[in-house]
C-alpha positions in Angstrom: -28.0 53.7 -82.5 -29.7 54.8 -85.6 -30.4 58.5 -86.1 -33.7 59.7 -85.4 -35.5 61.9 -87.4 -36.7 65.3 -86.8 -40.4 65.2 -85.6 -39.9 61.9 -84.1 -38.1 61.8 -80.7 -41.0 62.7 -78.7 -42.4 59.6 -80.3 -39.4 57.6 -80.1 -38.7 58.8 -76.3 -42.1 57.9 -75.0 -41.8 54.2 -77.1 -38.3 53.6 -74.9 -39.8 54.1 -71.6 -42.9 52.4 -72.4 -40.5 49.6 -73.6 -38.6 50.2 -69.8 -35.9 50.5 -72.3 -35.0 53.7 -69.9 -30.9 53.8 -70.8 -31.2 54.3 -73.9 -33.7 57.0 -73.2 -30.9 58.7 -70.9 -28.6 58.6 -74.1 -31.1 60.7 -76.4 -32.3 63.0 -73.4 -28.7 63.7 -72.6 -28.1 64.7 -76.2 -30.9 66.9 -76.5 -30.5 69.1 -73.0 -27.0 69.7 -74.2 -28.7 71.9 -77.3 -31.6 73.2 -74.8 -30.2 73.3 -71.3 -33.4 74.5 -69.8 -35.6 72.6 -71.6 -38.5 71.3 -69.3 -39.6 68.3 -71.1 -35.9 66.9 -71.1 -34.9 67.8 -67.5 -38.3 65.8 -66.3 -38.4 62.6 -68.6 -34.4 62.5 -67.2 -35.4 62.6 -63.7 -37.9 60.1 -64.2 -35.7 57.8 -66.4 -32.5 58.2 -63.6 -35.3 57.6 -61.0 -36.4 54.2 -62.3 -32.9 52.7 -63.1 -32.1 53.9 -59.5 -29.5 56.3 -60.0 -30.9 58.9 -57.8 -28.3 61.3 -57.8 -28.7 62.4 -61.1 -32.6 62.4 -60.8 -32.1 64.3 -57.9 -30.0 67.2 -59.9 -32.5 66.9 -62.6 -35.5 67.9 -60.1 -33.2 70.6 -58.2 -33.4 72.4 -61.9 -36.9 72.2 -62.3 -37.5 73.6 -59.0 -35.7 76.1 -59.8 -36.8 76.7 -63.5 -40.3 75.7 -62.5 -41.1 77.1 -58.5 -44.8 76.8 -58.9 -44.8 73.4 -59.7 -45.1 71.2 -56.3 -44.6 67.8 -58.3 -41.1 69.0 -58.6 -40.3 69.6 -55.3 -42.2 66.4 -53.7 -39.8 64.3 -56.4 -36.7 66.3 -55.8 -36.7 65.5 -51.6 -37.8 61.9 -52.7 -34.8 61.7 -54.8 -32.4 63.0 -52.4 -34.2 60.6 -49.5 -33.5 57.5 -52.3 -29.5 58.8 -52.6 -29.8 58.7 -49.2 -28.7 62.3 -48.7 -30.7 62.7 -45.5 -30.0 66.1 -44.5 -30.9 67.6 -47.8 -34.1 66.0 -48.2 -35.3 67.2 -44.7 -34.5 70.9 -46.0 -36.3 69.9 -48.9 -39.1 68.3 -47.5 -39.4 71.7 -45.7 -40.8 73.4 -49.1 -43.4 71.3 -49.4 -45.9 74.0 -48.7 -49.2 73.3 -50.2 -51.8 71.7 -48.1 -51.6 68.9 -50.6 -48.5 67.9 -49.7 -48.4 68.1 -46.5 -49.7 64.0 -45.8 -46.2 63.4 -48.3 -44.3 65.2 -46.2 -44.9 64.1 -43.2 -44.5 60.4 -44.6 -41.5 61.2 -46.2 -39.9 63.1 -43.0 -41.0 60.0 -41.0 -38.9 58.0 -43.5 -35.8 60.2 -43.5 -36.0 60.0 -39.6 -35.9 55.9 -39.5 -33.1 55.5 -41.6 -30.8 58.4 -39.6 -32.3 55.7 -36.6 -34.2 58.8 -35.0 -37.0 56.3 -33.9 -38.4 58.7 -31.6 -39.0 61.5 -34.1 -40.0 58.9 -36.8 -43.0 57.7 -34.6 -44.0 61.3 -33.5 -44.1 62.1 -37.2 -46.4 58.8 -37.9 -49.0 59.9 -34.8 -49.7 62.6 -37.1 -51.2 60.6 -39.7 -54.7 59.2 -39.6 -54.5 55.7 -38.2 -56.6 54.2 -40.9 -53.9 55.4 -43.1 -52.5 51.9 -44.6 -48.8 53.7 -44.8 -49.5 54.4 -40.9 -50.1 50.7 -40.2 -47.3 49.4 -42.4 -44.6 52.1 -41.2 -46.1 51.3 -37.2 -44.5 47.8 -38.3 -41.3 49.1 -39.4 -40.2 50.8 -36.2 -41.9 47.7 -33.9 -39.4 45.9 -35.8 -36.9 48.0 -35.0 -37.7 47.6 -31.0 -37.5 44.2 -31.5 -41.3 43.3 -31.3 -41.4 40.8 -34.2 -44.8 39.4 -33.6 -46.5 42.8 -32.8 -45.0 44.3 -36.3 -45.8 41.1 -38.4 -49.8 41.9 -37.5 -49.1 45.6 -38.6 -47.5 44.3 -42.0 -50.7 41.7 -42.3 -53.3 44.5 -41.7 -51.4 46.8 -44.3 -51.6 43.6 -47.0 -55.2 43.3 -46.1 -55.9 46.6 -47.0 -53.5 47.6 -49.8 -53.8 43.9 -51.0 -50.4 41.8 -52.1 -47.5 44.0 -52.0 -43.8 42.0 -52.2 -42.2 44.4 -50.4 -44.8 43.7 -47.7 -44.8 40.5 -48.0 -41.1 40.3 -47.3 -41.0 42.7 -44.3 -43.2 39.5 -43.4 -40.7 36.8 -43.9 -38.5 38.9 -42.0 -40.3 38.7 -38.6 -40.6 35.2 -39.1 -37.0 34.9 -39.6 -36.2 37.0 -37.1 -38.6 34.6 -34.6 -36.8 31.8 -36.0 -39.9 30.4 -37.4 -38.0 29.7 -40.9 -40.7 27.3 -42.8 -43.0 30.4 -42.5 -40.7 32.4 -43.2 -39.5 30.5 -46.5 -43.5 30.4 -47.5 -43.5 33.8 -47.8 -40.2 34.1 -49.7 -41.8 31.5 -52.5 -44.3 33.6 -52.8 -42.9 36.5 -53.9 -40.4 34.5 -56.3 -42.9 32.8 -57.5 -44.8 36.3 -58.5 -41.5 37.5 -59.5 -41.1 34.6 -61.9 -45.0 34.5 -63.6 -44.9 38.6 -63.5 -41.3 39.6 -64.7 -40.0 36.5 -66.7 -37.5 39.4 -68.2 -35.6 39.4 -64.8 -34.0 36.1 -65.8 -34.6 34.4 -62.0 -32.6 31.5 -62.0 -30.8 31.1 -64.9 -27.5 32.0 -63.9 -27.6 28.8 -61.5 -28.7 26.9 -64.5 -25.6 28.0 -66.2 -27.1 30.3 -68.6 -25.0 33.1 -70.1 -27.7 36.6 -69.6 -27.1 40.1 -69.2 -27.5 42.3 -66.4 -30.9 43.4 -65.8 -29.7 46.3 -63.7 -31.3 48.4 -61.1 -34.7 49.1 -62.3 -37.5 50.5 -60.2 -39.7 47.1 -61.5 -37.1 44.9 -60.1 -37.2 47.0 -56.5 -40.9 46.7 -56.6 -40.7 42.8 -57.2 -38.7 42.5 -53.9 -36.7 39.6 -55.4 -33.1 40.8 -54.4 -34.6 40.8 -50.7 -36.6 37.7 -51.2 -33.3 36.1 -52.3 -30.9 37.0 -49.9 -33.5 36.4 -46.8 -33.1 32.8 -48.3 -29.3 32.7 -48.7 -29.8 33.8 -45.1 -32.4 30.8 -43.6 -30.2 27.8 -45.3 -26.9 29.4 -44.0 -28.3 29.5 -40.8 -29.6 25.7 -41.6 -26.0 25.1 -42.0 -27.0 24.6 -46.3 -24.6 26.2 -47.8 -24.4 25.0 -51.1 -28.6 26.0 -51.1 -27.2 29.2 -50.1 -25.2 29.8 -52.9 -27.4 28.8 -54.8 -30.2 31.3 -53.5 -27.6 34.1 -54.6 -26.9 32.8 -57.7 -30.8 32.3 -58.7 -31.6 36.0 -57.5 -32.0 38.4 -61.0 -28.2 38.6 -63.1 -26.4 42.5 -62.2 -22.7 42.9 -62.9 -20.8 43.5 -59.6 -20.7 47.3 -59.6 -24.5 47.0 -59.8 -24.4 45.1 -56.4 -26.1 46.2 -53.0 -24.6 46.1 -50.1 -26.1 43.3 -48.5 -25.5 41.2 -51.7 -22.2 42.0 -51.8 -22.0 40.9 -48.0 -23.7 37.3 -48.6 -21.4 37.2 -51.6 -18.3 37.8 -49.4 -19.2 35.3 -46.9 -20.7 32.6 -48.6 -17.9 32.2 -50.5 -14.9 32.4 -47.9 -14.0 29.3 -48.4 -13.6 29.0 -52.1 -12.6 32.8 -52.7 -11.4 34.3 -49.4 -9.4 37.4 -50.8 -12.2 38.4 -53.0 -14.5 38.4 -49.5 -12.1 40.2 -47.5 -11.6 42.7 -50.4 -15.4 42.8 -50.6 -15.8 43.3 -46.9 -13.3 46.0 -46.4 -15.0 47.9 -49.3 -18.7 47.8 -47.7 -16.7 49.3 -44.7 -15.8 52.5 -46.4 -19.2 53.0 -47.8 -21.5 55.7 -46.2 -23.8 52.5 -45.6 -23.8 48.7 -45.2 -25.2 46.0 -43.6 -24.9 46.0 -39.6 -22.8 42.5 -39.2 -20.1 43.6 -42.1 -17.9 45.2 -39.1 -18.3 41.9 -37.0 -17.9 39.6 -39.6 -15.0 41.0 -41.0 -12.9 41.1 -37.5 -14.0 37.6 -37.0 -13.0 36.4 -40.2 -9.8 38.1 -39.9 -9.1 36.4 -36.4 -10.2 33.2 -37.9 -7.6 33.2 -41.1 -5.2 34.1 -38.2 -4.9 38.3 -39.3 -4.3 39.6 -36.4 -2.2 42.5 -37.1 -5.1 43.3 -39.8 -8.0 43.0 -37.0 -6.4 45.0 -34.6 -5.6 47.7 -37.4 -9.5 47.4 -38.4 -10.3 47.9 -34.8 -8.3 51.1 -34.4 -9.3 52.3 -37.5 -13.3 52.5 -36.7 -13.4 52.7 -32.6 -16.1 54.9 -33.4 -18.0 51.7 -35.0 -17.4 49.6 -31.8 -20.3 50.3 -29.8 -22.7 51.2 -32.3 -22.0 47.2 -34.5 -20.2 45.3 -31.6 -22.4 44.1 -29.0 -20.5 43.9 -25.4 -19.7 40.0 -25.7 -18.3 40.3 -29.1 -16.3 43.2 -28.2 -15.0 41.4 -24.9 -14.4 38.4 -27.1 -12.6 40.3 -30.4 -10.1 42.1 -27.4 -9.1 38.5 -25.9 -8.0 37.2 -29.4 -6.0 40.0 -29.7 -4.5 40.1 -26.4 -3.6 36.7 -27.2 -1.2 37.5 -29.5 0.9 39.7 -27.0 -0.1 38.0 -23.8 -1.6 34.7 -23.5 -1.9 34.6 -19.5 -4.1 37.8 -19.9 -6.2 37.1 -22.7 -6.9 33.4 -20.7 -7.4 35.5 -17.6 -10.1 38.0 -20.1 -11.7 34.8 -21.3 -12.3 33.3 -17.8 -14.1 36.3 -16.7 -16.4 35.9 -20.1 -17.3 32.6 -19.1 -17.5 33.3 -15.5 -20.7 35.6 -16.5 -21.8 33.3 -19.1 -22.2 30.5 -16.9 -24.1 32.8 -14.7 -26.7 34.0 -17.1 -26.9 29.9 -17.9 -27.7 29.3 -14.0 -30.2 32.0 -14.0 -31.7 30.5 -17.5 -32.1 27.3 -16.5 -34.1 28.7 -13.3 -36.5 30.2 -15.2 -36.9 27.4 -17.4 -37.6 25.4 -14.3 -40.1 28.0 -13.1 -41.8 28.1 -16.6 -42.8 24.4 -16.8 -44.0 24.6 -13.4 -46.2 27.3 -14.0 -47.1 25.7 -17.4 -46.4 28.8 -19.3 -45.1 27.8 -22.9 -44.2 31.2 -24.3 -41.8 31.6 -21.7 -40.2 28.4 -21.7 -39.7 28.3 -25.3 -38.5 32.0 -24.7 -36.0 30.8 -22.0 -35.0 27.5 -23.3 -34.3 30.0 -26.7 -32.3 32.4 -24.5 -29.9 28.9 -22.9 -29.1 27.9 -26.7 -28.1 31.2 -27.5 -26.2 31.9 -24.2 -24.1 27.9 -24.4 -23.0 28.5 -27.9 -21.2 31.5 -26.9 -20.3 30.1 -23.6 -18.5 27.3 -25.8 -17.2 29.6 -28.4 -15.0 31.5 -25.5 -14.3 28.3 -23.9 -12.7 26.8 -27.2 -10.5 29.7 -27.4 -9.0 29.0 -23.9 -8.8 25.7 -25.0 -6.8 26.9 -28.0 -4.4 29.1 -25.9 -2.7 25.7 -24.2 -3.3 23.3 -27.4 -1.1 26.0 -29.3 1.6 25.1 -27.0 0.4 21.4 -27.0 -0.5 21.5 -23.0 -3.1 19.2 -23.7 -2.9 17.8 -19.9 -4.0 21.6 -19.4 -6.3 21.3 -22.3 -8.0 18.5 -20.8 -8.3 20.2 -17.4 -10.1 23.3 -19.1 -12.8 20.9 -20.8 -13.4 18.9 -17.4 -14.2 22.2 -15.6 -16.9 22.6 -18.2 -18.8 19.4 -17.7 -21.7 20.9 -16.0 -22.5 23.0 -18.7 -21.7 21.3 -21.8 -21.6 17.8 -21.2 -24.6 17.7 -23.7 -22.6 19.6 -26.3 -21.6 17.3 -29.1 -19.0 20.4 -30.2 -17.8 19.9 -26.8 -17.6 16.1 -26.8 -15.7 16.0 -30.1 -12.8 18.7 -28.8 -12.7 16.3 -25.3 -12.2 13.8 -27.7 -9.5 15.1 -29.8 -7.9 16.0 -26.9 -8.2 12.1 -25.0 -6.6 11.1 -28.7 -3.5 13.7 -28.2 -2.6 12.3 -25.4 -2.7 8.5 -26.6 -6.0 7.8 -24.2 -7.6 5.7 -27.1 -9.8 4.0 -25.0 -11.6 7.0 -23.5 -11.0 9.0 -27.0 -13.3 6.4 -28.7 -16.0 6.8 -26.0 -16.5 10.4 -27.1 -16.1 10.0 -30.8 -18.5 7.1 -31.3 -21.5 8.8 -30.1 -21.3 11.2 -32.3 -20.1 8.9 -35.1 -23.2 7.0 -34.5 -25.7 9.2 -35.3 -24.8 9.5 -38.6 -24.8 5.9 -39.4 -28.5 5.7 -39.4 -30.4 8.6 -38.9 -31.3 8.0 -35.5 -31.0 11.3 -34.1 -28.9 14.3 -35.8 -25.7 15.6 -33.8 -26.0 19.0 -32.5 -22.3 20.9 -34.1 -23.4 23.7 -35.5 -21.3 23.1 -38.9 -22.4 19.9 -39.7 -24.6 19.2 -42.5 -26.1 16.7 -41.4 -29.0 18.9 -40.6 -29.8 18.6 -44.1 -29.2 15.3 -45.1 -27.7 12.7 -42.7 -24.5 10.8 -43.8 -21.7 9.1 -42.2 -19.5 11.4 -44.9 -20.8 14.6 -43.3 -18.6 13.5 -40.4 -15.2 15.1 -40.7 -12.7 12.4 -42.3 -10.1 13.2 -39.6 -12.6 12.3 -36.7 -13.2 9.0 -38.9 -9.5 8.2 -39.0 -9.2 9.4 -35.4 -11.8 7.0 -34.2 -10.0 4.0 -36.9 -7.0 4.7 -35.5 -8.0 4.3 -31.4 -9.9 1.0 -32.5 -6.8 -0.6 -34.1 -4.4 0.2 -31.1 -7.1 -0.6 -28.6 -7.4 -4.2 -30.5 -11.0 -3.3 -31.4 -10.2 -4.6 -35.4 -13.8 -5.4 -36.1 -15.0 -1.9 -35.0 -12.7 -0.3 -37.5 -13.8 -2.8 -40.2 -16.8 -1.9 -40.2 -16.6 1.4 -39.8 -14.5 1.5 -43.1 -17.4 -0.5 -44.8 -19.9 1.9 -44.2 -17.5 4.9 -45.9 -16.8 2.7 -48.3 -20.5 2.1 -48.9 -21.5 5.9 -49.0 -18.5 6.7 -50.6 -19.9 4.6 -54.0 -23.3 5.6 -53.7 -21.9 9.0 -54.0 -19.7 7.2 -57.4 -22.7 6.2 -58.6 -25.0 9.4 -58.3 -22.0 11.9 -59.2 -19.1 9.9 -61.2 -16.5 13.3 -61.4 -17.4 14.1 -57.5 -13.8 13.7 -55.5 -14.8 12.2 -52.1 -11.4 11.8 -49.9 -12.9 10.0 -46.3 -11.9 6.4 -46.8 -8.8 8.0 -48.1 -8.2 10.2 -45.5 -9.0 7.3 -43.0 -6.7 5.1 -44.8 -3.7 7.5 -44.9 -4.5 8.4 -41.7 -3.5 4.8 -40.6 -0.4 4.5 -43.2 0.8 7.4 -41.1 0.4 5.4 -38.3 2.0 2.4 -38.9 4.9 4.7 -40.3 5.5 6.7 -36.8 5.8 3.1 -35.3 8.6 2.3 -37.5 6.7 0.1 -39.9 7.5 2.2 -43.2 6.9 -1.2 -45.4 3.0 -1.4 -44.7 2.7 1.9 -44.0 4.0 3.7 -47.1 1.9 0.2 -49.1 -0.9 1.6 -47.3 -1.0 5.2 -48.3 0.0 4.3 -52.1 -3.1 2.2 -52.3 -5.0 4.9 -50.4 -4.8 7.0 -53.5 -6.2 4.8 -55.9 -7.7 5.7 -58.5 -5.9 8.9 -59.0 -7.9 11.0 -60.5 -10.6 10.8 -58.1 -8.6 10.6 -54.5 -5.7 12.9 -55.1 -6.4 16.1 -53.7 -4.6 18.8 -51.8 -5.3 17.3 -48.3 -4.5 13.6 -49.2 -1.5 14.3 -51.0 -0.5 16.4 -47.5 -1.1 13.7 -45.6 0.9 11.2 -48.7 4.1 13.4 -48.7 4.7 13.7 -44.6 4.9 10.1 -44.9 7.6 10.1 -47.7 9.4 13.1 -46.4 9.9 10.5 -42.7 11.0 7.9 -44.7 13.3 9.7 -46.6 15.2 11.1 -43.4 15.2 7.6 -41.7 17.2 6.2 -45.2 19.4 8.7 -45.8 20.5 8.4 -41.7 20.5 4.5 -42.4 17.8 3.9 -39.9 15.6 2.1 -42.3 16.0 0.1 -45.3 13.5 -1.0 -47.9 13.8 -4.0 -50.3 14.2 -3.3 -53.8 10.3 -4.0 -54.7 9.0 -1.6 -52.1 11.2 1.0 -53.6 9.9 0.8 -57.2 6.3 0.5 -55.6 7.0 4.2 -54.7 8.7 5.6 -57.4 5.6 4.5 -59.4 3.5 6.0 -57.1 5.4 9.5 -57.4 5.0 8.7 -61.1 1.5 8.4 -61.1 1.0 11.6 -58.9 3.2 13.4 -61.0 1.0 12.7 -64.6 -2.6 13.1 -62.3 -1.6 15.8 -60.1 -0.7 18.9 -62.7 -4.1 20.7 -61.8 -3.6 19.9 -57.8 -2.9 22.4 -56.0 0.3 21.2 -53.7 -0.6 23.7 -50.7 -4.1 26.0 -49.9 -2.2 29.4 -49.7 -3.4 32.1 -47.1 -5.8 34.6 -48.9 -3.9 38.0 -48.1 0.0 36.4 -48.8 1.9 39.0 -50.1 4.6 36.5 -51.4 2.8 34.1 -53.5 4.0 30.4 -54.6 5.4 30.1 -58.2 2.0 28.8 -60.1 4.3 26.0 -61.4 5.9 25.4 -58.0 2.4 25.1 -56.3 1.2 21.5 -58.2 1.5 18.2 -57.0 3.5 17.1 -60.4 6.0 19.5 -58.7 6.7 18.0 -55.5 6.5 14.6 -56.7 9.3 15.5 -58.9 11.3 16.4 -56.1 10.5 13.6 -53.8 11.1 11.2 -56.9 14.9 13.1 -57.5 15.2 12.6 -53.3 14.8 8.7 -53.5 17.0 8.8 -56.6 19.5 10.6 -54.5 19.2 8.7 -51.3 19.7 5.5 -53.0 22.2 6.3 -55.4 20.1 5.4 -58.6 20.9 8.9 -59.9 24.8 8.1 -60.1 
């Protein structure tokens, strides 16, 4: 930094926080209290510089002085117990709020103490504290809303925050404690009108907070925690959206909300930020979220579902050790972050583990209850439309979706106890006990399904798969599986490739070759359209489907078409060969391999060439493939160079030579 000459820092101080320039501020302050430690015009443009780039701590020590250097001034003290409220050092700003004795101050006070009482989730004392204000009071009215919120009374505290932006006019922060009882009623379009509206003031007002860009692929600086960017309400704005797609089952829109909100390096992050972060991007970067998730849980605070989610997750990637360990570790989180259900649910998992019989027995009693609450649902339902009373149907009906999908998330997990142990008679005796509840379930229907196809019941297997199929082919009416995208765009390809192949597969061995046909021709047909918008996009369903029956015709013995299918699966290359298709490509080599080298099978000369050109070709295409998805939290990881497709090909290309003696 240049130096500044003598005379000129005032000048030069007050320029930089015009300029919100408010860092570099901190550097020359800094610099100057270190020659006059008790300088008063240092120790307050500090505070107020710390203050706006957030850092509250040290704004809070920087006021602590000046009440001490300064007692008669009450500014101090009013911005030294806000400080210590924003650093959320509770305690301390109720003691300081206490010294806030001139009559002045007392309205701040009691505001403030109300505050301090809400976030240490004292709602009692908060709202005592509020009946002291004047109920014209626009900070009455808006804070009223905060803590009807809190009971749960959405609609009540959305006219509270409407009233308060009536009379204070448009406030972001308002408007997004709006958005928020509309997302919290499930009414996402009004929700998502609200959120546009404070991007789009974000945007026109603050083009200096780069909104967007990053998604755009634009390399830009942190703008870090200022006050302006707090006051803009665009983090919240941003991660409400991340939060309506993911619940429209968008992801990628998701993402992409998190990526558009303002550029901060990672230790800049808030907590629930970092939490979106973590678990929108599981899939692509699960130990980065788990790391991310465990950190949150160490931090004084963080977002309510962080303990849930991260048990969940950890069940999900098949931690268990690591769940139960979490569990242990923070019993004294359980009741406050684990409703009773999720709780019941988390302990059955891991009773699993150690004994299956009781965690089946644990998960019976769950749904025992469940199916109860469903009975007593669909009663009041019933009573509801007689008495023509459409808040409490839709209430109700509400209340039954909620209550099924957990009903079928326990139910799946008994389901997955005797699958495990491929029981699937048992399996299929669990699913038919449901039928009363979930025979509407399309989850439901797919699992019966899988489980028909298990146990070589084609014919009945296909009567639950093409339904479902179906209503992707032409938008007719969107499935209801909760992961499916096709609740944004409908597509045969949203479909899972291995329910395609599935249903292929029960076609061709129930004689139904047409069906398959053109069920292929439809994938097919997506599947360039997709070409055509996105040429480097990798789409793998007709190959999947098409390896799928490869495989096939291989477990019958028929290794020549078989293995001819799955080499011509993969073509072209570079677009089909991925780390699922070439799983599905190597089981098949790997069989045929054992059945030469016992003698069981032998192929003619041209077939074998056929495949040692195909290995060929996988070896020059697949160098960047990864051979196997590794488990995020391995502690042993795969040699990088062992963990390619060129690799294994290798090795299945030495095997043939050595199984059919070209290598002697």
């Amino acid at each position: 930094m240049t130096a500044i000459k003598d005379g000129e820092y005032t000048a030069t101080i007050y320029k930089l926080i015009k300029d919100s320039q408010y860092v570099e501020a901190i550097h020359i302050l800094n610099g100057q209290l270190h020659k006059h430690t008790k300088s008063r015009a240092a120790l307050s443009l500090l505070g107020y510089c710390y203050f706006h780039i957030q850092d509250f701590t040290n704004s809070a020590d920087c006021y602590e002085q000046l009440t001490q250097l300064h007692p008669e001034v009450e500014e101090y003290k009013v911005y030294y117990a806000q400080s210590l409220y924003k650093s959320g050092a509770y305690p301390e700003a109720t003691k300081a709020s206490f010294v806030l004795d001139n009559p002045g101050s007392h309205m701040k006070m009691l505001k403030l103490q109300a505050c301090i009482k809400y976030c240490e989730e004292d709602y009692s004392a908060a709202k005592s504290l509020l009946e002291q204000l004047p109920q014209e009071d626009p900070d009455y009215v808006y804070n009223m809303g905060c803590l009807l919120f809190q009971d749960g009374k959405y609609e009540e505290a959305c006219k509270k925050f409407s009233s308060a932006m009536q009379v204070l006019g448009y406030v972001p922060a308002l408007s997004y404690n709006i958005a928020l009882c509309f997302y919290s009623l499930k009414n996402y379009p009004q929700a998502v009108k609200y959120i546009g509206e404070i991007i789009d003031q974000g945007i026109r007002e603050h083009p200096e907070l780069s909104v967007g860009l990053t998604t755009e692929g634009v390399d830009v600086h942190s703008v870090g925690n200022t006050l302006v960017l707090h006051q803009t309400a665009l983090i919240e704005a941003f991660n409400l959206k991340a939060a309506i797609e993911y619940q429209l089952k968008n992801v990628n829109g998701a993402q992409e909300a998190l990526t558009d909100m303002p550029p901060r390096s990672e230790e800049e992050l808030d907590p629930v930020t970092l939490h979106n972060q973590a678990l929108l991007n599981m899939d692509t970067k699960p130990s980065e979220g788990f790391e991310k998730l465990a950190f949150l849980l160490q931090q004084p605070s963080f977002p309510p579902v962080t303990f849930g989610n991260l048990l969940l997750l950890y069940c999900k990637h098949e931690y268990f050790d690591l769940a139960a360990d979490v569990l242990a570790e923070n019993a004294h989180l359980t009741y406050k972050f684990l409703s009773p259900y999720m709780y019941e649910f988390l302990d059955a998992l891991l009773t699993c583990q150690t004994a299956p019989e009781e965690a089946f027995r644990k998960l019976d009693e769950m749904n025992g209850k469940l199916t109860e609450q469903l009975r007593k649902l669909a009663k009041q339902v019933q009573e509801a439309r007689m008495s023509r009373d459409d808040d409490g149907q839709k209430k109700a009906l509400q209340d039954n979706d909620l209550t099924q999908e957990k009903y079928i998330v326990v139910l799946m997990a008994q389901a997955k106890i005797y699958w495990n142990r491929e029981n699937f008679q048992m399996v299929e005796k669990i699913f038919r006990k449901s039928v009363e509840v979930c025979n509407d379930d399309d989850t439901w229907k797919l699992n019966v399904a899988h489980v028909l196809f298990m146990q070589s019941k084609y014919k009945e297997a296909i009567g639950f798969y093409e339904p479902i199929v179906k209503k992707h082919y032409d938008d007719v009416e969107q499935c209801n599986i909760q992961e499916c995208p096709c609740k944004c765009k409908p597509s045969i390809l949203n479909v899972s490739a291995v329910v395609l192949a599935n249903l292929c597969v029960s076609y061709i061995l129930t004689s139904q070759n047409e069906e398959a046909e053109e069920l292929m021709r439809k994938i097919e047909k997506e599947e360039e359209q997709i070409s055509y918008d996105d040429p480097d996009k990798k789409v793998f369903h007709l190959c999947i489907v098409n390896l799928v029956i490869g495989t096939l015709y291989c477990a019958k013995g028929n290794y020549e078409f078989g293995i001819s299918r799955v080499i011509k699966s993969l073509e072209p290359y570079n677009k089909k060969l991925g780390t699922d298709t070439w799983f599905y490509a190597k089981r098949c080599f790997l069989s045929l391999l054992e059945n030469m080298s016992k003698h069981m099978v032998m192929l003619r000369d041209a077939v074998v060439q056929e495949c040692i050109q195909f290995l060929e070709h996988c070896e020059a295409y697949g160098r960047e493939v990864p051979a196997i998805i590794e488990q995020p939290l391995e502690e042993t990881r795969v040699h990088v160079g062992k963990n390619t497709v060129t690799y294994e090909a290798r090795l299945l290309k030495a095997l043939f030579y050595e199984v059919i003696g070209w290598n002697k």
